[in-house]
Structures are given as structure tokens and as C-alpha cells.
C-alpha positions in Angstrom: 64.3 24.2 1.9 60.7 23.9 3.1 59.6 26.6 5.0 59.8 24.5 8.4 62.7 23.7 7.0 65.2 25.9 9.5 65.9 23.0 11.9 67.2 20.3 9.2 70.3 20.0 7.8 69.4 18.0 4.6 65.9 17.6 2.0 63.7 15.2 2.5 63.8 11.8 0.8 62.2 12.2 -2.5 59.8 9.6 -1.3 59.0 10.4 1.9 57.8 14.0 -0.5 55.3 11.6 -2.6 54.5 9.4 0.5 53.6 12.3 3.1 52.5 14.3 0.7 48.4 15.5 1.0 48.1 18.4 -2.2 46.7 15.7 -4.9 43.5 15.6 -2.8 43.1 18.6 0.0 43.4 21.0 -2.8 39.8 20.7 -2.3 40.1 23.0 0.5 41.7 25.6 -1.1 38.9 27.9 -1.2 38.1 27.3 2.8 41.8 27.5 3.7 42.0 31.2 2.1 38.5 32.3 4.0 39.9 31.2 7.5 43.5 32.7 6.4 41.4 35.9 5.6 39.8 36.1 8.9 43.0 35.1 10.9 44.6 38.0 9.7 41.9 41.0 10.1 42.2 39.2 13.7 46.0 39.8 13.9 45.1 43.3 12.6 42.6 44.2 15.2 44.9 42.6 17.9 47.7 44.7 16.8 50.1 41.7 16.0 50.4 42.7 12.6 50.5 46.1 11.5 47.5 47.4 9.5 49.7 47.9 6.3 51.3 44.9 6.6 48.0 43.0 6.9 46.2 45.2 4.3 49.1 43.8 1.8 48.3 40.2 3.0 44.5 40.6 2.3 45.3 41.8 -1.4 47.5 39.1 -1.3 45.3 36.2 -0.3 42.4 37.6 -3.0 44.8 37.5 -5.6 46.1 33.9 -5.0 42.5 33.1 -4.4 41.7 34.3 -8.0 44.3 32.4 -9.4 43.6 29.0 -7.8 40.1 29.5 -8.7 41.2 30.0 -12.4 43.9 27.6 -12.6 46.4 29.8 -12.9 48.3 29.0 -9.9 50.4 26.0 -10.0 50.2 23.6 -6.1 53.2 21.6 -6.3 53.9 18.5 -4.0 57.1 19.8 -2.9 55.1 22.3 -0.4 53.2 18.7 1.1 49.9 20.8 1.5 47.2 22.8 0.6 48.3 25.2 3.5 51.6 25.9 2.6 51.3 26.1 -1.1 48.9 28.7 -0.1 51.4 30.5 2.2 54.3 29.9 -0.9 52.1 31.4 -3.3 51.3 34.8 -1.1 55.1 35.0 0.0 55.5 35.4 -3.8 52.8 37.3 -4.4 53.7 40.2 -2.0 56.9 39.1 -0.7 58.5 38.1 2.8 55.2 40.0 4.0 53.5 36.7 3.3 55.0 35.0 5.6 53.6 36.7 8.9 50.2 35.1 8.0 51.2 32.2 10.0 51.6 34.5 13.2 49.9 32.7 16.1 48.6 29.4 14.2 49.8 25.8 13.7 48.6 24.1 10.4 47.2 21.8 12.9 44.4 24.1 13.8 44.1 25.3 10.5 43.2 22.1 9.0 40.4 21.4 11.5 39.1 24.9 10.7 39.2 24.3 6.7 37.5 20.6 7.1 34.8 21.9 9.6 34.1 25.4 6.9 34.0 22.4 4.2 31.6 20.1 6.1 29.6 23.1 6.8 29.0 23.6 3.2 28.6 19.7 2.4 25.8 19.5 5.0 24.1 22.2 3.7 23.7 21.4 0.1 23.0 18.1 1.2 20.0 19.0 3.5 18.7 21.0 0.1 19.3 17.8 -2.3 17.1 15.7 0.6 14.8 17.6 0.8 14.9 17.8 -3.7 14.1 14.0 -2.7 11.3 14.0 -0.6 9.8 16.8 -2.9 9.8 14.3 -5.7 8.3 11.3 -3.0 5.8 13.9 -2.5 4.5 14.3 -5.6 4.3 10.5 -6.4 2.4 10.2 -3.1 0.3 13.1 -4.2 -0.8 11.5 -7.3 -1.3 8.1 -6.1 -3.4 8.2 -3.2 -6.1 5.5 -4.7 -3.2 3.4 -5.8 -3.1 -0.1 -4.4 0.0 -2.3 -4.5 0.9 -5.4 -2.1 2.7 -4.6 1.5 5.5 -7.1 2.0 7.2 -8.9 5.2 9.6 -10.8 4.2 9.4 -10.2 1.0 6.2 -12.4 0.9 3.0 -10.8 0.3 1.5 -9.6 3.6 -1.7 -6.8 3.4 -2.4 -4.6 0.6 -1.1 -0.7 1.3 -1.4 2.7 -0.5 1.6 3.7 -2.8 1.2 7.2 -1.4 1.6 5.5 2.2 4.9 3.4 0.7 6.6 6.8 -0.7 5.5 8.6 1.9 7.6 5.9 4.4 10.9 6.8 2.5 9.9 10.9 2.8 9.9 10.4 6.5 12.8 8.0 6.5 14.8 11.3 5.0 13.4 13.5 7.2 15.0 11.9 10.1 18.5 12.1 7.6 17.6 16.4 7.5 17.5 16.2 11.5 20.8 14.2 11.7 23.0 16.2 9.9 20.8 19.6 10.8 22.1 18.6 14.7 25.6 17.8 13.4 25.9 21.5 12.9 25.7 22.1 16.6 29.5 20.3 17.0 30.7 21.1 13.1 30.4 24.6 13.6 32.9 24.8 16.7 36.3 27.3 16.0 39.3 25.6 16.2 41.9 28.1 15.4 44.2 29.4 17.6 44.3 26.4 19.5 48.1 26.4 17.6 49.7 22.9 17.2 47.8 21.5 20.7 48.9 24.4 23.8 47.5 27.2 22.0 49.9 30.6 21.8 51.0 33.4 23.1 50.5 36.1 20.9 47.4 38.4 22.4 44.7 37.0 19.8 40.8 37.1 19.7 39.5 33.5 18.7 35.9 34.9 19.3 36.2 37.5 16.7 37.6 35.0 13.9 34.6 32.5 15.1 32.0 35.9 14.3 33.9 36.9 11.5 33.1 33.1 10.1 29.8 33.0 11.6 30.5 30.1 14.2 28.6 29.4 16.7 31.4 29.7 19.4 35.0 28.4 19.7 36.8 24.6 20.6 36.7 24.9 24.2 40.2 23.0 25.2 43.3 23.3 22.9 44.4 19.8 22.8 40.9 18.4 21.7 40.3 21.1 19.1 43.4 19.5 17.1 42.9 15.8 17.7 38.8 16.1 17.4 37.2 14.5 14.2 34.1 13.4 16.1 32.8 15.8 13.2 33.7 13.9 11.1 33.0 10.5 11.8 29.5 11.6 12.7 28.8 13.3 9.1 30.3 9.6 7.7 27.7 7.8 10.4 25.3 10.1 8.5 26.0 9.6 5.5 26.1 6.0 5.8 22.8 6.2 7.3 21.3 8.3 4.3 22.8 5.4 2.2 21.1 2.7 4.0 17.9 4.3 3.0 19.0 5.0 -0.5 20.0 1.7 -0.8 16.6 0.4 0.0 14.6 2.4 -2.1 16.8 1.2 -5.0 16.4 -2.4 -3.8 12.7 -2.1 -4.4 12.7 -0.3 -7.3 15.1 -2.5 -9.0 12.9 -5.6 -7.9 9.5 -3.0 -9.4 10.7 -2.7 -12.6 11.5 -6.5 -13.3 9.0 -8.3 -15.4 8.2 -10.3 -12.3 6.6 -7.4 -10.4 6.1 -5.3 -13.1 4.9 -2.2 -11.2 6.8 0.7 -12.1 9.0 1.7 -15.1 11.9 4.1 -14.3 12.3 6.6 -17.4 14.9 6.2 -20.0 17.3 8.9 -19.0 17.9 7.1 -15.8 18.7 3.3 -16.9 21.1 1.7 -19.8 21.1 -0.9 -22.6 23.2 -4.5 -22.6 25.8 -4.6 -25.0 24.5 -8.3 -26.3 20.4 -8.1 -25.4 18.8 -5.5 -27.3 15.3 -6.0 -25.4 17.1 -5.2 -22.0 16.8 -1.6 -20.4 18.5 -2.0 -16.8 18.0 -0.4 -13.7 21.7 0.6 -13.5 21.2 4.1 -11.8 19.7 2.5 -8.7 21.7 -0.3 -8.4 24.5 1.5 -8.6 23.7 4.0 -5.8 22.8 0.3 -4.1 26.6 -0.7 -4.7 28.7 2.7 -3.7 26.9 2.2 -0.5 29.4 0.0 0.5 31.8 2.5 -0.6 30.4 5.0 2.3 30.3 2.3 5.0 33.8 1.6 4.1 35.0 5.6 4.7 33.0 5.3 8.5 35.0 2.1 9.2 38.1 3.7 8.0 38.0 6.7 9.7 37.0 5.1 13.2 40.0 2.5 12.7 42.5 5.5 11.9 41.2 7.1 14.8 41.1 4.6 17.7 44.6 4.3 18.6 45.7 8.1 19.1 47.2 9.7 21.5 46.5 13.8 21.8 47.1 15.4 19.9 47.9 15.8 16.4 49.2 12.2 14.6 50.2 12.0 10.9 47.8 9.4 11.0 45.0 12.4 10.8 45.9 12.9 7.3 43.9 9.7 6.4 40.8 12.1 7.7 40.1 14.1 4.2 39.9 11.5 1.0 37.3 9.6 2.8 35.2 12.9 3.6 35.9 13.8 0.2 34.7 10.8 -1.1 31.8 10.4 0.4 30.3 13.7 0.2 31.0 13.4 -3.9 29.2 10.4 -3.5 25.9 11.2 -1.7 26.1 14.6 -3.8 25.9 12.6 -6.7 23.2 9.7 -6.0 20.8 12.3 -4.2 21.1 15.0 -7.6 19.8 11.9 -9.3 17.6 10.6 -7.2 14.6 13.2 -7.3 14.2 13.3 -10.8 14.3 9.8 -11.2 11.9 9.2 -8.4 9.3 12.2 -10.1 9.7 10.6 -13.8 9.2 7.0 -12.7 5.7 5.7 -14.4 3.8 3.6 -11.8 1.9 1.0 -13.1 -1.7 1.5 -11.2 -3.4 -1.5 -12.9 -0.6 -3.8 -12.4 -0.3 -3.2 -8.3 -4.3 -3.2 -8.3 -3.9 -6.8 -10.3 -1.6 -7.8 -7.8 -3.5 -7.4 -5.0 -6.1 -9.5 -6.1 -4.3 -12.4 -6.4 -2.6 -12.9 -3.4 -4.0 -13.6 0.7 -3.3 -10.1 1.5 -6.8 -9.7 2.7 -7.0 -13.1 5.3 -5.8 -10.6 8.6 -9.1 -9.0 7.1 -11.1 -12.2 7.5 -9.5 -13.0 10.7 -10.6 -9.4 11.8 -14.2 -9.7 10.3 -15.1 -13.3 12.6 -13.4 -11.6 15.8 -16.1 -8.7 15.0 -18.5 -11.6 14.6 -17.9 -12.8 18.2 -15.1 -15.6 18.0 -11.5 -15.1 19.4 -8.7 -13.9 17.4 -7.3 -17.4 18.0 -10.5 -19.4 16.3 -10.5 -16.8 13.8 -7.0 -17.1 13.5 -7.4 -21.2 12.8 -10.5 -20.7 10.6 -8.7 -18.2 8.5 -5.8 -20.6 7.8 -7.9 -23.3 7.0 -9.9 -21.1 3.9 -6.7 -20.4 2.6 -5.3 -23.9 2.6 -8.7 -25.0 0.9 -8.4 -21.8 -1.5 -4.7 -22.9 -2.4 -5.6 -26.8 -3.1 -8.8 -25.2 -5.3 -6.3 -22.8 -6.7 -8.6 -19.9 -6.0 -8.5 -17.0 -4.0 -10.6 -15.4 -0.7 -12.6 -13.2 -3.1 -12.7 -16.3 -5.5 -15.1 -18.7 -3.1 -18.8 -17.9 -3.3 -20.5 -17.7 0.6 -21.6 -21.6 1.0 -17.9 -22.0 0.8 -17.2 -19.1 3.1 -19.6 -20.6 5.3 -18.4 -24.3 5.3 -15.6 -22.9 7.6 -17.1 -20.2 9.8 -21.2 -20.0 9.8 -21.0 -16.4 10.7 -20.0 -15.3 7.5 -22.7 -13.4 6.1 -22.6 -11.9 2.1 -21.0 -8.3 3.8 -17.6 -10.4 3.6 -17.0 -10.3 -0.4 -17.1 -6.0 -0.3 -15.2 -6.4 3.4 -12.5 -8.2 1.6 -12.3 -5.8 -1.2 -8.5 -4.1 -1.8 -10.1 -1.0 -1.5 -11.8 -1.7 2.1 -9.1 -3.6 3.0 -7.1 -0.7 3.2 -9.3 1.8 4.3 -10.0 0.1 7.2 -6.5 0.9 8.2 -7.7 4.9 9.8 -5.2 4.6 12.9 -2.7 7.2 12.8 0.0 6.8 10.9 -1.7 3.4 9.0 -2.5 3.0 5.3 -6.0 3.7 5.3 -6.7 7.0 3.0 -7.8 9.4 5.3 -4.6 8.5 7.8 -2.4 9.1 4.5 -4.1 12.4 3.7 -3.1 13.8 7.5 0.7 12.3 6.6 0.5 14.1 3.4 -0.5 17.2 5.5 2.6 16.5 7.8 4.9 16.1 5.0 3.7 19.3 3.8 4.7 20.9 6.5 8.3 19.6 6.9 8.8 20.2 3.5 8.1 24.2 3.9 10.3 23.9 7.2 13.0 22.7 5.4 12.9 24.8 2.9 12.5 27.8 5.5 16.0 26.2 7.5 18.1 26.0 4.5 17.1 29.8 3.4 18.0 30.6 7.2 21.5 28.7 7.3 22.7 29.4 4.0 23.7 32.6 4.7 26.5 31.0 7.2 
């Protein structure tokens, strides 16, 4: 019989075993269930619910099944449903029907939100470290490529010429807002749940503020009912998550459309891009598109999750076993595109002549024109006309702005003077740009200076909350 088997009078349908059944995949919390089940019971200890003895024997216990898990050497079988129970089964043989007063004062309810809030703890840390692994490597491509001209897009049409530090340093900021997301996640991941019990909490004499210390929480679930039926952690770290994605994603985008022969402005190293079974000259972007794909993957896990969610009464449903594969899922996921992600990003080769090239054959610089006759004394609307008009002659002539000589210039707009030709020049072009937080060198060196910063504070957070 199970070991809630006592009010049944017959097994289970072998199916409803394999169809209920959640080992094959929360096994993953394994080592998290034995940690909260190691701080339960120095609680019941303390409390005098269990004697010291017999706890003493259950803490062996538990460190002995936790060495054999760890090593394989303990077999989880579907027949106890869960990660939880084949725990408990594996301590009841370990040290006999001792084992089973473990479960004094607890409901696997609250036990699993404990384990999946002690695993999303971990997951947000080590992603927080692999982000910041990322914006390290943006860093150092900004670093080295702070006189590096390439075209600024809208729309994916040619719009002003920008820094390549300025574009990588976008992204470093872009993640830097991912680090703050999941660093304020903590604040509602790292709520106790145990000892709520199965939803009314229980009436042994416990202390759910010493098991919270002893896990180094920041406090405990407030209300019983809601610390059972509560994933808001969890769809949050998927919100996340599907956020870090979406920036991911567009990275990739542009670095998949870089390397074509058609931009031709970066080349991603070998060791992150594969061959075509039938074109030998091919070498694909495969690494970023991929990550580009699986981000529908992690969108998926966040719809998922809120759609399992939205019809639930309090408190604990079945349905709440759907919460783990998803989590599961996606933290392998992100784990695995951002381990990737910095070294590709700090071996990619950018092609400086080829951007530069670029720049000067496009109309990137006409908002500079415009901005030059406003200075001269016309409105932004004549210049605005007048501007549109050189570059519908230039693209009948097939030339461009820097291509016309100054009668030309001045066949349109009479205040042009011979200053325009070094006005219109990539290089002033985007120098011009000094506002904070614009392209211009000097407003890229004070970003570089900010991102700096972060990067040491992030460093300085993880050091601080790693020891959780």
C-alpha cells in the first residue's frame, strides 16, 4: 500500500500510477527536498515534537539517502508518485519506522512549494551570474570598438550612422534591467511556505520562523491557504525569463542578418556555427538562431502555467502538478543559451571596414543636412523639403550626399557653404550626437563608465546572495 494508503481498501489503477505520477521529472528536487526535510526536523527537535534521538537518527538518515541519490545509488520508483515520498520510503528503510515521523506537522503540499521556491532561488542566482558573463563580453566588444561606425536602422532601413560600442552597449543595458527583474523576484521567491500543512496549517507547537533562518529566508508565507496555492513565483520567473528571451532573441536576429554576405559586418567564430550537409561553402549561424527558436519554447511555459493556473480554487489542485516541467524547462533553457552566449559574443570578429563602407553609401547623414540649414537660419520644415529634394536628385544621379561637389549642394539651398562635406562626414555625424545617453563618443565613454559600474555591482550582489 502507499503510505497514505490507510483509508483505501484496494491499489490504484496501474494507470492512474503512470498518469498521476510526477518522479520522471521532480527528481530534480531531490537535493532541495532533503535540505527543507533537514531543517523541518532540527525544528521538530527544538520544539520537542520529536525526541532528540529520534531526530538525530533521522538526520543520519536523510545524509545517507542524500549521498545515495546524489550517486545514483538509490533507486526513485513511480510507485511512491513523487520525489517526496520516495524520499520518505528511502529513510523509512534506511533507519526504520523512525523515518516515518519526518512528516510530523507538514503536508507534501507545503513541502513542494518550499522545494520549487529553494530551487528557483538557486536558478535565479546562477542566472544573474551567466547575465552578467553576457554583458561582460558586450563590454569588451564596446571597449574595443568605440571608433567603429556601422549604420543605425528603423525599420530595418538605413536611418543615421551609430557607434558599435553604443549598439552593444544597448543590449548590456537591455540585461541589466533582466538582473533587476529577477534580483526583485527574490523579494516574493524567498517567502517560507512550510508548515502551512495541506492549506489550515497544524497543530503541532512548531517554529516556522526558525526553519525560514535555518534556510536563510527572508521571512515566512503569511496566510496558510495562499502559501499552498501561490505560484505567483513562478509565473513571474517564466515572465522573466521570457523577457530575457525577447532580448536574446533580438540580438540573434541581428547577428544572424550581420554575418550574411548581404551585411557582411561580423563573423561569428567557428566553434559557435555548423556546416550544410550538401553546401560545402556554407558556415551557418545555427547557435543564434537556435536560441532565436527555443524562444518560443519559453513563451509557451508562461502561457502554460497562467492557463493551468486561472481556474483554481484554494487551495491545493492536482492541476499544480503541471507547475514543475515548465520551470524545469525553461531554466535548462536560458542556462544553456546564456553559457553560450558570452563567449560567442567576445569571439565574434567585427568587420570595422565593412560597417565604415556602409556608412558611406547610404542617406544616413541627410537629418545631418537638415540640421546644418536649420543652423543656417531656415526652419526645420524648409530644411526638411530641401533635404528630400538632394536626395531624390542624388538617387536619379546615383550618387550620394558626400558624392555632389558644393555648386550642386548649392543649387538646392544657397547657404551651403564648403564646411558641409567634413559636417557630413560618418565620423562628425556621429559625434555630434554628445546628449546623454546618444551615440556621439564622448556620451558612449560616460555609458561605458556606467556600465562599469553595474558590472562591479553585480558582481558585488551575486558574492553577497550566494551565500543564501
Amino acid at each position: 500500500m502507499k503510505l497514505w494508503g490507510g483509508r483505501f481498501t484496494k491499489p490504484a489503477n496501474q494507470l492512474v500510477d503512470e498518469y498521476t505520477a510526477s518522479i520522471h521529472f521532480d527528481k530534480k528536487l531531490a537535493h532541495h527536498d532533503i535540505k527543507g526535510s533537514l531543517a523541518h526536523v532540527r525544528m521538530l527537535k527544538k520544539c520537542g515534537i520529536v525526541t532528540e534521538n529520534d531526530a538525530d537518527m533521522i538526520v543520519d538518515g536523510l545524509q545517507s539517502v542524500a549521498n545515495k541519490i546524489e550517486h545514483g545509488e538509490a533507486e526513485l520508483i513511480e510507485e511512491h508518485e513523487d520525489i517526496h515520498m520516495n524520499v520518505e520510503k528511502l529513510l523509512i528503510d534506511e533507519i526504520g519506522p523512525v523515518g516515518g515521523k519526518l512528516h510530523t506537522g507538514r503536508s507534501r503540499n507545503d513541502q513542494v512549494a518550499l522545494d520549487m521556491r529553494l530551487y528557483l532561488r538557486e536558478v535565479v542566482l546562477e542566472l544573474v551570474q551567466l547575465l552578467t558573463d553576457v554583458q561582460e563580453s558586450l563590454y569588451k566588444q564596446a571597449t574595443a570598438n568605440v571608433d567603429t561606425i556601422l549604420p543605425g536602422y528603423t525599420h530595418l532601413q538605413r536611418a543615421q550612422p551609430v557607434l558599435f560600442a553604443h549598439h552593444m552597449l544597448a543590449y548590456l543595458f537591455m540585461f541589466q534591467r533582466d538582473v533587476e527583474r529577477l534580483d526583485d523576484s527574490l523579494k516574493r521567491i524567498n517567502k517560507m511556505p512550510l508548515g502551512a500543512g495541506a492549506l489550515a496549517g497544524t497543530t503541532f507547537p512548531i517554529d516556522r520562523e526558525y526553519v525560514a533562518r535555518e534556510l536563510d529566508f527572508d521571512g515566512v508565507c503569511e496566510n496558510s491557504l495562499d502559501a499552498v496555492s501561490d505560484r505567483d513565483f513562478v509565473v513571474e520567473f517564466l515572465a522573466d525569463a521570457s523577457i530575457i528571451s525577447m532580448h536574446l532573441s533580438r540580438l540573434c536576429e541581428e547577428m544572424v542578418q550581420w554575418s550574411s554576405a548581404e551585411f557582411n559586418f561580423i563573423e561569428l567564430d567557428d566553434a559557435f556555427c555548423t556546416g550544410s550537409s550538401m553546401m560545402p561553402q556554407k558556415k551557418n549561424p545555427d547557435v543564434p538562431e537556435l536560441v532565436r527558436g527555443k524562444t518560443g519554447r519559453v513563451y509557451g511555459h508562461l502561457t502554460g502555467m497562467l492557463t493551468t493556473l486561472k481556474g483554481l480554487p484554494l487551495a491545493y489542485n492536482k492541476d499544480m502538478q503541471e507547475d514543475k516541467e515548465g520551470m524545469f524547462d525553461t531554466a535548462e533553457t536560458l542556462r544553456g543559451a546564456l553559457a553560450l552566449f558570452a563567449p560567442m559574443i567576445e569571439t565574434m570578429h567585427v568587420k570595422k571596414e565593412s560597417m565604415y563602407a556602409a556608412v558611406r553609401q547610404d542617406y544616413s547623414n541627410a537629418t545631418d543636412l537638415a540640421d546644418y540649414l536649420t543652423g543656417k537660419g531656415m526652419t526645420f520644415r524648409e530644411s526638411h523639403e530641401a533635404v528630400g529634394n538632394i536626395v531624390l536628385h542624388c538617387i536619379h544621379q546615383g550618387k550620394y550626399l558626400l558624392d555632389l561637389s558644393l555648386n550642386e549642394f548649392k543649387s538646392f539651398a544657397s547657404l551651403i557653404e564648403a564646411d558641409i562635406f567634413e559636417a557630413l562626414s560618418p565620423e562628425a555625424v556621429v559625434n555630434a550626437r554628445k546628449a546623454n545617453g546618444g551615440t556621439g563618443k564622448e556620451s558612449v565613454r560616460n555609458q561605458l563608465e556606467q556600465a562599469s559600474e553595474l558590472l562591479r555591482e553585480n558582481h558585488a550582489w551575486y558574492e553577497k546572495k550566494a551565500t543564501i
